[in-house]
N, C-alpha and C positions, 0 to 999 in steps of 0.2 A: 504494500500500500504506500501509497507518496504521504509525505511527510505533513504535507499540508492537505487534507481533504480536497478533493474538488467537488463544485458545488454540480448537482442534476437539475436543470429548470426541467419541471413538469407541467404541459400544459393539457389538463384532462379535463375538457366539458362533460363529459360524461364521467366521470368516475371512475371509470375501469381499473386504471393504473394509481390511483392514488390510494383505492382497495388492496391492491396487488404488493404498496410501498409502505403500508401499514405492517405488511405481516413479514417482509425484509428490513424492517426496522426494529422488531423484535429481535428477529435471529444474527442481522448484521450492523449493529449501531454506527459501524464506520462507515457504513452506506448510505448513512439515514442523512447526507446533507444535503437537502433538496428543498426549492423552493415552487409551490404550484398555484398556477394562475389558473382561470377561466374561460379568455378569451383569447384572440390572436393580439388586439390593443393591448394585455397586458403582457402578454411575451416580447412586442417591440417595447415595452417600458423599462420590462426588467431587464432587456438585454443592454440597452441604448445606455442606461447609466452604470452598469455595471464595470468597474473594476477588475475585478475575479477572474478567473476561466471557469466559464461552463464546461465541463467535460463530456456532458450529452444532453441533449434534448429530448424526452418524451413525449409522444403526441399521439392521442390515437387517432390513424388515418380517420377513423368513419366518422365523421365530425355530424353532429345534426345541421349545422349549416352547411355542409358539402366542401370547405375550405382547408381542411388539415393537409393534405397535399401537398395542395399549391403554397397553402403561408410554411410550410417546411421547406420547401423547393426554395422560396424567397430568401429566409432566413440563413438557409445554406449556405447559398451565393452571398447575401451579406455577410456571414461570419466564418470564413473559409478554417478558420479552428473547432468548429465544432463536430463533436460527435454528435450525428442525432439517430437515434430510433423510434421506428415508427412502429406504433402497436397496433393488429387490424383483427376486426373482429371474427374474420375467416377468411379462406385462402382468395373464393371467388370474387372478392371485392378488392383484387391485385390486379391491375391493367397494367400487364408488363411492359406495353409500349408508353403507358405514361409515365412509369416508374423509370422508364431508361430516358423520357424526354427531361424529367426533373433532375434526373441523378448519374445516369451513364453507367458506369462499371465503379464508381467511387466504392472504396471501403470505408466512408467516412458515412455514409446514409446505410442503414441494415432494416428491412423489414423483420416484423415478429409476430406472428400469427397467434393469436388466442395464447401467451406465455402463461405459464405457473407463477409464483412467486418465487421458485428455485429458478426455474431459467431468466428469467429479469434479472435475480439477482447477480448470477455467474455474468449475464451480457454485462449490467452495469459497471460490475470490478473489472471487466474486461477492459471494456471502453476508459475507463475514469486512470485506469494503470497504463493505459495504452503509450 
């Protein structure tokens, strides 16, 4: 683990993942240093004054506004340091040609289909030690 935490922004309208980072905060408290927003306005806020390095972005794709995507794709491109993973609620709502038009072959953007609270957690340390 790095010496100094990196922080996860979490941006989950729906809850999914902030479910999922309740029960890796139990078993991994070095994990636990994350901050989670509601909307896409407050993911450009948190990031715009930040400091810190984000070491990844959660997002689940399937946004009820249809936006998680595209405002990942954005945010990518504006923060060429970030890890982001995108959480999706199954496989068939993966448009691999949109996936390649947002992201290309990057190892910096990872899809996660339906995760555990064990697999998020192993991606997270992955990414955050990466």
């Amino acid at each position: 683990m790095p010496s100094t935490p990196a922080n996860v922004l979490v941006w989950d309208e729906n809850g999914t993942v902030s479910a999922l980072l309740k029960q890796i905060e139990e078993d991994s408290p070095e994990l636990a240093h994350y901050v989670v927003v509601g909307t896409s306005a407050e993911l450009e806020n948190a990031l715009t004054g930040e400091t810190g390095t984000y070491a990844a972005i959660i997002s689940p794709r399937k946004m009820p506004n249809g936006t998680g995507l595209d405002t990942a794709g954005d945010v990518w491109i504006r923060y060429p340091n970030l890890q982001i993973l995108i959480v999706q609620d199954d496989e068939a709502s993966i448009d691999a040609l949109d996936w390649t038009r947002q992201f290309g072959a990057s190892d910096r953007a990872i899809p996660l289909i339906r995760p555990s609270a064990i697999t998020l957690r192993h991606v997270i340390s992955a990414l955050i030690t990466k």
